[in-house]
C-alpha positions in Angstrom: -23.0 -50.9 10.3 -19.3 -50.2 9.8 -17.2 -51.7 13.2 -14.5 -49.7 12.4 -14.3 -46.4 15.0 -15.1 -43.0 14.3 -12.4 -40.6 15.6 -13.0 -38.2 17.9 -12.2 -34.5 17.5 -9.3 -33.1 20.5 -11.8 -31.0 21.5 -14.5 -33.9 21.9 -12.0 -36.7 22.8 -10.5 -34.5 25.7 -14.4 -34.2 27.3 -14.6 -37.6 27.3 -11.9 -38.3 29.2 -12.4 -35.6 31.5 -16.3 -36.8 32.2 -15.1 -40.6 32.9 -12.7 -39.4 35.8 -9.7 -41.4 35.0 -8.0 -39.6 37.7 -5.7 -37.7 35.3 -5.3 -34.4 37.3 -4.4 -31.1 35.8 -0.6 -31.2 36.7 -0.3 -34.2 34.4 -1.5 -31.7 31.2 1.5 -30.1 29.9 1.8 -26.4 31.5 0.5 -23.5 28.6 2.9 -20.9 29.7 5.7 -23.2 29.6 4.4 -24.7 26.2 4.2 -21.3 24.6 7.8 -20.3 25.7 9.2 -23.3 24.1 7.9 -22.2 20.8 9.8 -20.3 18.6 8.8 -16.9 17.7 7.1 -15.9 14.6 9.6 -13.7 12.7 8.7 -9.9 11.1 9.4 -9.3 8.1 12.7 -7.5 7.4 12.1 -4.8 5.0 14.9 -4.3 2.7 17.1 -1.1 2.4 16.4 -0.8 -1.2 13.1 -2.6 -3.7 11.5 -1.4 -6.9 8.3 -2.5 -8.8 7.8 -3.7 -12.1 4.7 -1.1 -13.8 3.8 0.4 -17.2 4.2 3.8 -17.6 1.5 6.0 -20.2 2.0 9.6 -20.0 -0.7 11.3 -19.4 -3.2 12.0 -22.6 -3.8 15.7 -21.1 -2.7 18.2 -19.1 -5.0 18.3 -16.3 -4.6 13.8 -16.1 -1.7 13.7 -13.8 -3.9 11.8 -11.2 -5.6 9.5 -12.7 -2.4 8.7 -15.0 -0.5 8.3 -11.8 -3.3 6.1 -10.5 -2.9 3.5 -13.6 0.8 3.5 -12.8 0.0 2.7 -9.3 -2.5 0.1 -10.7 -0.3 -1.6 -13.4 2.0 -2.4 -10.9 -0.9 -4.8 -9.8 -1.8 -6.2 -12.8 -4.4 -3.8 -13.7 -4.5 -1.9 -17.4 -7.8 0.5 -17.3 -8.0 3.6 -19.3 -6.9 6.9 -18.1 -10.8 8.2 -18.8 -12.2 5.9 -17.0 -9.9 6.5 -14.0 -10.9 9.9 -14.5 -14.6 9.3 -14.7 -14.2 7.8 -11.9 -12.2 10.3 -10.0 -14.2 12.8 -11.0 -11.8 14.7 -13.4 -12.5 16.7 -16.0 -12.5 16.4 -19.7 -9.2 17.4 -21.4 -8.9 21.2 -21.0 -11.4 21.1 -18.3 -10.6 21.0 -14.1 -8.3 17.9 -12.7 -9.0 16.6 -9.0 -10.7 17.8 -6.7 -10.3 15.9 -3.9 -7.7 14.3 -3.0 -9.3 10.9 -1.3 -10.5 10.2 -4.5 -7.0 8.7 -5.6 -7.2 6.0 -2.7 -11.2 5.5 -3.2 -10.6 4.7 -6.7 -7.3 2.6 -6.3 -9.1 0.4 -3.9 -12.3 0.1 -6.0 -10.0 -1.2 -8.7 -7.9 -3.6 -6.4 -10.9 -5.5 -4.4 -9.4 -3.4 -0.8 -12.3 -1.8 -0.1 -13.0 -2.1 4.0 -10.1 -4.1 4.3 -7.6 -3.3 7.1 -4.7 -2.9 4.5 -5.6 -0.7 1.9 -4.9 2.7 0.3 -5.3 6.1 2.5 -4.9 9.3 1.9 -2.2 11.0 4.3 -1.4 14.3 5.4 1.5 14.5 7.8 1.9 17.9 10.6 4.0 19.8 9.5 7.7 19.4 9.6 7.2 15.6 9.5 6.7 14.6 6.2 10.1 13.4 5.5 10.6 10.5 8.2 6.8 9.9 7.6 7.0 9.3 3.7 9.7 7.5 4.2 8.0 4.9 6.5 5.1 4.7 4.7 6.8 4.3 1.0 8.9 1.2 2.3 5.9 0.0 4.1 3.2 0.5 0.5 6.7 -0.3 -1.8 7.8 -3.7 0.5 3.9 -4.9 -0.6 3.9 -4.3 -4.2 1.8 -1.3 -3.9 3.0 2.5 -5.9 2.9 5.6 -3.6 0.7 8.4 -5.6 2.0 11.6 -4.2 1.0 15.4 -4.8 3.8 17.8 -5.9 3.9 21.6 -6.8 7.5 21.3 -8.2 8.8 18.8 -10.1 12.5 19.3 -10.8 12.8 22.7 -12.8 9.3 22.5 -13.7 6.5 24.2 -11.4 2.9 23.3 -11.0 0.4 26.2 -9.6 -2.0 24.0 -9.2 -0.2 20.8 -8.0 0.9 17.5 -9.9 0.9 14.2 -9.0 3.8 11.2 -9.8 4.0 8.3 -8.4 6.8 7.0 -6.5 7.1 2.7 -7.8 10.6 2.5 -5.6 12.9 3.3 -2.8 17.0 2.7 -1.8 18.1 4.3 1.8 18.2 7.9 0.4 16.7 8.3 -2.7 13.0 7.6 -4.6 12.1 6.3 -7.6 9.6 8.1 -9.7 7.1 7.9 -12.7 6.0 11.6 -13.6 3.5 11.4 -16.2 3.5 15.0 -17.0 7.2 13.9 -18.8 8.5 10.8 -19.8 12.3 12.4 -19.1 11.5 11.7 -15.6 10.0 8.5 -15.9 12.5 5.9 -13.4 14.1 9.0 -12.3 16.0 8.7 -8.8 15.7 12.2 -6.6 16.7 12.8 -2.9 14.3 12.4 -0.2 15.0 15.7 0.5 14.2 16.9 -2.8 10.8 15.5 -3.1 10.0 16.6 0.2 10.6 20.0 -1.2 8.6 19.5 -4.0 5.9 18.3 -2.1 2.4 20.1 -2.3 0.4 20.3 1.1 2.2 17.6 3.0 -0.4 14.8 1.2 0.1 11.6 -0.3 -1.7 8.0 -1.1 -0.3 4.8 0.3 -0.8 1.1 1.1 -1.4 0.7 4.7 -3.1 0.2 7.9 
């Protein structure tokens, strides 16, 4: 048999002492509080006035693709390359010429089937700010989704001079302290295009978006 000590854990070492009564009393241990203050504090991250991500940009292979070809723009930006038809298979989009999405949810659903953030804290959600707060909300949450590498997918009905009856989704891949930075897939024109909060506020269709967050 080895002579040569086994260590004891803090946790196991501290009992030991405590049972043999060595008369060290409680005033000798150093005081928690006092500990704890001494200690500097964790920093939070600072996000920045101004980021951008790196993504690949396809244009969509048919008119009623905008959301799952805004999805894979969201999901390049991570590393991931699927298919716009399998997007929409999984979405639950229509063939070319047929319906596009029909619910909304499905963009974060699919987005965090793709990434691994299913049931995670942090992942994508679907939001739909009251009324008259989508600005200051957007804003929060695109610098919050942008600052951790993850594309906002957001629903428009206008686009620049170009309308959409039936709504259109971009996505949004970067931010500076007034403006966004967009991806439209319905035109390549407006692919790393920079527009005015205000102006995609505008555009906005039914106050909803898809993010990265808690």
């Amino acid at each position: 048999m080895s002579d040569t000590p086994i260590p004891l854990s803090r946790r196991r070492a501290f009992g030991v002492t405590a049972a043999l009564g060595l008369g060290v009393g409680l005033a000798a241990l150093p005081d928690l509080a006092d500990t704890a203050a001494a200690m500097p504090p964790i920093p939070e991250p600072t996000i920045p006035d101004r980021k951008v991500l790196a993504y690949q940009y396809r244009r969509q292979a048919t008119q009623n693709w905008c959301a799952p070809a805004s999805a894979r723009i969201a999901l390049t930006a991570r590393g991931k390359y699927p298919t716009q038809d399998a997007l929409r298979r999984q979405m639950g989009v229509g063939p070319q010429g047929s319906h596009g999405l029909q619910d909304p949810q499905e963009i974060a659903k699919t987005l965090n089937e793709r990434l691994g953030l299913v049931g995670k804290s942090f992942r994508y959600r679907l939001y739909i700010p009251p009324a008259g707060t989508l600005k200051e909300r957007l804003r929060r949450r695109v610098e919050v989704s942008i600052f951790n590498g993850y594309p906002v997918v957001i629903n428009m009905n206008q686009v620049a001079g170009d309308s959409y009856s039936a709504g259109h989704y971009i996505a949004i891949v970067g931010y500076d302290q007034t403006r966004y930075k967009v991806a439209d897939p319905d035109e390549p024109a407006r692919n790393g295009v920079w527009y005015h909060q205000d102006k995609i506020v505008t555009w906005n269709k039914l106050n909803r978006f898809t993010a990265f967050g808690s």
